[in-house]
VOSE-745412 format. One record per atom (N, C-alpha, C): residue number from 1; residue in one letter; atom name; y negated, x negated, z. Coordinates in steps of 0.02 Angstrom, whole numbers, plus 50000, padded with zeros to 5 digits. Each point is the difference from the previous one (the first is absolute). Example, Ala and Ser with C-alpha at 12.3 -4.5 7.8 and 13.67 -1.06 7.14 Angstrom:
! VOSE-745412
ZABA num residu atome yy xx zz
ZABA 1 A N 50284 49340 50390
ZABA 1 A CA 49941 50045 50000
ZABA 1 A C 49940 49955 50000
ZABA 2 S N 49947 50018 49964
ZABA 2 S CA 49941 49958 50003
ZABA 2 S C 49945 50039 50037
***
This chain:
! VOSE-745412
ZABA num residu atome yy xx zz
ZABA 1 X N 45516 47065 51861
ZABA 1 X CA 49973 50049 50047
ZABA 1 X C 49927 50013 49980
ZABA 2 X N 49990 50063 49993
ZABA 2 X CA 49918 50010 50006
ZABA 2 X C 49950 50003 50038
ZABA 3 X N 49946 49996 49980
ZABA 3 X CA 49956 49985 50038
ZABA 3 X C 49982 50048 50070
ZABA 4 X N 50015 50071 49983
ZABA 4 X CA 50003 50049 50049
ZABA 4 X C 50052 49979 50030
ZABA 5 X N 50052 49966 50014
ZABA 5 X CA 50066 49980 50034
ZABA 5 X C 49996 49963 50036
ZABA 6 X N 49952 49946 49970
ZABA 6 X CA 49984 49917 50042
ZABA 6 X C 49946 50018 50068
ZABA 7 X N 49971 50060 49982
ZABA 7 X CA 49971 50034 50034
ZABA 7 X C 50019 50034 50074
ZABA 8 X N 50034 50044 49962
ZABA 8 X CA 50046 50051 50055
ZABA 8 X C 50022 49946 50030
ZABA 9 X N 50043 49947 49986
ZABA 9 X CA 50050 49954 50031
ZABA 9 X C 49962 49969 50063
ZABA 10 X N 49951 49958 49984
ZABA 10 X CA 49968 49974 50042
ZABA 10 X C 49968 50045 50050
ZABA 11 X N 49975 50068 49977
ZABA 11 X CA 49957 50042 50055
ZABA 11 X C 50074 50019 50046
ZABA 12 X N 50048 49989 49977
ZABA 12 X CA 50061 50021 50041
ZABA 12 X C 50033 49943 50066
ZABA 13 X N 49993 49915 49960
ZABA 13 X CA 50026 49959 50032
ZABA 13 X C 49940 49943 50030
ZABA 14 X N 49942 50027 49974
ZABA 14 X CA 49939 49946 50050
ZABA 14 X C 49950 50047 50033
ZABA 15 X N 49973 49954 50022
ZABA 15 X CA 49913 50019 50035
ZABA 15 X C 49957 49997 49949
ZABA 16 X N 49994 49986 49941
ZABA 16 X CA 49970 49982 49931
ZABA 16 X C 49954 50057 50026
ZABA 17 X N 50004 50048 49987
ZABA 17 X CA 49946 50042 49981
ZABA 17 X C 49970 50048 50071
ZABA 18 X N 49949 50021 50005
ZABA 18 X CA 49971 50044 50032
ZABA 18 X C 50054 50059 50007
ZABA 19 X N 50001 50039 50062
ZABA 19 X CA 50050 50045 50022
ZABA 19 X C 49973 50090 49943
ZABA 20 X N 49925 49994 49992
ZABA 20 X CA 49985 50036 49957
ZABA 20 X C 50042 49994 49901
ZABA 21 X N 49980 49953 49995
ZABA 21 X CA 50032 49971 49942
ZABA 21 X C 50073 50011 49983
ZABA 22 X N 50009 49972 50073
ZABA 22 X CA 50093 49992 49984
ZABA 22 X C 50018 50082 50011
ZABA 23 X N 49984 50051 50046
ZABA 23 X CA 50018 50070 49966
ZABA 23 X C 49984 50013 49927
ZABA 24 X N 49936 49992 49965
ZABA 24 X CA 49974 50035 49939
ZABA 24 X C 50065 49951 49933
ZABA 25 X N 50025 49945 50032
ZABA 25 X CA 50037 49968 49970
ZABA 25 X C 50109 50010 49992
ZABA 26 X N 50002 50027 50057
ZABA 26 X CA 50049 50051 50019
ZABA 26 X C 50006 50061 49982
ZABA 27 X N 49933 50026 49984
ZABA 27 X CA 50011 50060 49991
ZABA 27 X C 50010 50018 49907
ZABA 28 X N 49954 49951 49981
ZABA 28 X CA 50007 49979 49929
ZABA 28 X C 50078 49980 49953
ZABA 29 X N 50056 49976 50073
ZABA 29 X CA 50040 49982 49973
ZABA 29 X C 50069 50034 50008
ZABA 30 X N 49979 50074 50040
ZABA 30 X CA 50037 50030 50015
ZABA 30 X C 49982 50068 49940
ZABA 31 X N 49938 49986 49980
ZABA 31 X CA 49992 50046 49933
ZABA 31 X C 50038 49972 49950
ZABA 32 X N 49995 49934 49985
ZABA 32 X CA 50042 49997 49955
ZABA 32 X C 50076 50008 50005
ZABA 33 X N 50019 49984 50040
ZABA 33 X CA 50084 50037 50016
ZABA 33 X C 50007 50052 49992
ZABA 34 X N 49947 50034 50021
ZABA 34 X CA 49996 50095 49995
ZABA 34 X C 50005 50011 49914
ZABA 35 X N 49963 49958 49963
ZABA 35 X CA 49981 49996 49933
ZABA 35 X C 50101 49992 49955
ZABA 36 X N 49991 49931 50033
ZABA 36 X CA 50065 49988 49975
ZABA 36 X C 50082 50045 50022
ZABA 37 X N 49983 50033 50037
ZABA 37 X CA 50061 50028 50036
ZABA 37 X C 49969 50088 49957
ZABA 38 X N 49964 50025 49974
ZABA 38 X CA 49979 50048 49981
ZABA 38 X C 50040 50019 49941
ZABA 39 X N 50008 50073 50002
ZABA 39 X CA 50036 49995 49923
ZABA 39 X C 49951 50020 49947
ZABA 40 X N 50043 49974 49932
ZABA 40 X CA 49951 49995 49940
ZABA 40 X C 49974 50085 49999
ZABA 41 X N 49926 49976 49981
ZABA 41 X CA 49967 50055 49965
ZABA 41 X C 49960 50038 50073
ZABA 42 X N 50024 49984 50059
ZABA 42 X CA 49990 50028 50062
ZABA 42 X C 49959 49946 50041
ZABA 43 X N 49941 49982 50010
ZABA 43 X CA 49964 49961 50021
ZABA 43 X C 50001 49990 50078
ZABA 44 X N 49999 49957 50036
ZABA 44 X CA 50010 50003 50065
ZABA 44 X C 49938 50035 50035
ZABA 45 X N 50023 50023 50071
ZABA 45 X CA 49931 50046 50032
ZABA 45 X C 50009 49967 50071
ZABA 46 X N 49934 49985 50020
ZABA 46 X CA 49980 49990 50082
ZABA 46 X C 50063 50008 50050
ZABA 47 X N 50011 50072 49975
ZABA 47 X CA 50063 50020 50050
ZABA 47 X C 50075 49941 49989
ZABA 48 X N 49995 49994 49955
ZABA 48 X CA 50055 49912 49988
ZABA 48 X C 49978 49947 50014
ZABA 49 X N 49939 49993 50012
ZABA 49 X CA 49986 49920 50005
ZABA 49 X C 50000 49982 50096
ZABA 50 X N 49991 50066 50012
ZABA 50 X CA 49996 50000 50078
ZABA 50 X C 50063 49977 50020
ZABA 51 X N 50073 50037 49975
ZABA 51 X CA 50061 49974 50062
ZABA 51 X C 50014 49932 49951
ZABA 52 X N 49969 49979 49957
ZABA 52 X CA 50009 49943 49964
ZABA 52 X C 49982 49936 50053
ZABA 53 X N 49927 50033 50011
ZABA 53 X CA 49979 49919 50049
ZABA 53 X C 50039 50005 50068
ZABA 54 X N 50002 50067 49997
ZABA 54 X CA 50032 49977 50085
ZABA 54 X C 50054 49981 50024
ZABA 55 X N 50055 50013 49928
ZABA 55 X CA 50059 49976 50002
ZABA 55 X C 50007 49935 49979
ZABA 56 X N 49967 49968 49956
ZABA 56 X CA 49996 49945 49985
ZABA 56 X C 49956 49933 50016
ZABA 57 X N 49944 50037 50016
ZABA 57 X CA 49956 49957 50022
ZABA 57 X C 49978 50024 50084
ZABA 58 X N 50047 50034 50032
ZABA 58 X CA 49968 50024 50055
ZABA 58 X C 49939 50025 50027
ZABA 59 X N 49971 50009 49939
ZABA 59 X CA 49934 50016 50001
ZABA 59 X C 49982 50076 50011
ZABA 60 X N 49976 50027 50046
ZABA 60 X CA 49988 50072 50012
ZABA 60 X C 49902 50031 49951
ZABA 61 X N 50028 50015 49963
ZABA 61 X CA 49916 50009 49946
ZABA 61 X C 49991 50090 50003
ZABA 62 X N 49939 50022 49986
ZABA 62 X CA 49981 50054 50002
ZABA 62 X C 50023 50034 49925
ZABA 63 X N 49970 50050 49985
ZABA 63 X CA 50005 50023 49917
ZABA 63 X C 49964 49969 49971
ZABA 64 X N 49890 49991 50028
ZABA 64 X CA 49977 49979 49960
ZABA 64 X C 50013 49906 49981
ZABA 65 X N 50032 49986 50048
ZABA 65 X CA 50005 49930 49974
ZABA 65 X C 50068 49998 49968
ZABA 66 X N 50038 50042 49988
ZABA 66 X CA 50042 49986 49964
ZABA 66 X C 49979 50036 49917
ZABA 67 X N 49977 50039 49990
ZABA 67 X CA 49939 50019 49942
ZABA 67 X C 49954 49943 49962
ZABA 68 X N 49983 49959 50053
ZABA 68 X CA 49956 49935 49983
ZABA 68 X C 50056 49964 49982
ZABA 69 X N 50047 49996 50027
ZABA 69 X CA 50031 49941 49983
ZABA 69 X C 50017 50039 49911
ZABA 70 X N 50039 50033 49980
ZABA 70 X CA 50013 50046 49959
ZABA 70 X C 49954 49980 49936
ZABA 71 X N 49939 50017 50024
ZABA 71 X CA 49939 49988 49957
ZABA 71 X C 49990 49925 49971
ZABA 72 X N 50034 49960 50039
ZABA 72 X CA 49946 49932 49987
ZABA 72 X C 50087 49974 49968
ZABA 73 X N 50032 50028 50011
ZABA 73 X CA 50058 49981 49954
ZABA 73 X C 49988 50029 49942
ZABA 74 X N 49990 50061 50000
ZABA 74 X CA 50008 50021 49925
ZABA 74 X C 49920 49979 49967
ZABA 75 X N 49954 49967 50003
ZABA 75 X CA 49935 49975 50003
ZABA 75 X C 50032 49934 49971
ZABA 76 X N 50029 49965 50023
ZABA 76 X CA 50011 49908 49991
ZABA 76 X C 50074 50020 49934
ZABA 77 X N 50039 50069 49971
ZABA 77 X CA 50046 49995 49959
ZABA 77 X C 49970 50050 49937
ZABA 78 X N 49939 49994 50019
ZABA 78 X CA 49969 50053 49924
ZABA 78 X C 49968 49939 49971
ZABA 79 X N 50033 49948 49985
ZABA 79 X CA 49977 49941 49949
ZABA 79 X C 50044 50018 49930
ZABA 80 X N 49966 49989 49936
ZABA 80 X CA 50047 50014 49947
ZABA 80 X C 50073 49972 49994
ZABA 81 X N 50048 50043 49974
ZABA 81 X CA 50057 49959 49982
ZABA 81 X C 50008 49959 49953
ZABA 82 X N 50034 49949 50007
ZABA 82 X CA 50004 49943 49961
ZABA 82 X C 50012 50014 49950
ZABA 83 X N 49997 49992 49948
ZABA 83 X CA 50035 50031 49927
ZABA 83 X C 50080 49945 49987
ZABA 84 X N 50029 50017 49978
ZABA 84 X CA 50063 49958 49999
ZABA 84 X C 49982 49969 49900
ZABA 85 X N 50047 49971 49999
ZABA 85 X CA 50011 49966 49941
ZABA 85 X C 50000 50033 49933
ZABA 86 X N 50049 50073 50013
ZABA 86 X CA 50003 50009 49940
ZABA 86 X C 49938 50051 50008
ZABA 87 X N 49948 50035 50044
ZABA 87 X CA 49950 50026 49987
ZABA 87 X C 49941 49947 49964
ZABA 88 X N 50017 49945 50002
ZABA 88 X CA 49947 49973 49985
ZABA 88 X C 49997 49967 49940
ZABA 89 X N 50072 49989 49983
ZABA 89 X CA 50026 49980 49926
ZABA 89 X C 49965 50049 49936
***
């Protein structure tokens, strides 16, 4: 599980975090579903990440926080790709 998961999980099943937190952390993880449920070549938009949290995380979020969330996902996956084996051979 990743680290954004161990995340979501806990802001879902404890008191762990601040009630501020645990939305910006919900909302983060309902972008990535939006991300992953998106089809190729078609990037997910605000307008998906919204019935994302609320269906899944019950979370009721605005546009701009679902934009933020959006952002700070695609922010934490613009790290280079790994090169595989035979690129590096």
């Amino acid at each position: 599980m990743s680290g954004i998961w161990r995340q979501v999980l806990a802001a879902c099943t404890t008191d762990q975090h601040a009630e501020r937190d645990r939305g910006r952390l919900l909302a983060l993880g309902a972008a990535e579903l939006a991300h992953a449920r998106s089809s190729p070549g078609q990037p997910a938009t605000a307008e998906d990440v919204q019935p994302i949290a609320l269906q899944e995380f019950g979370l009721l979020i605005g546009i701009t926080q679902a934009r933020t969330a959006l952002r700070e996902r695609r922010a934490h996956h613009r790290w280079p790709r790994p090169r595989s084996r035979v690129e590096t051979a």
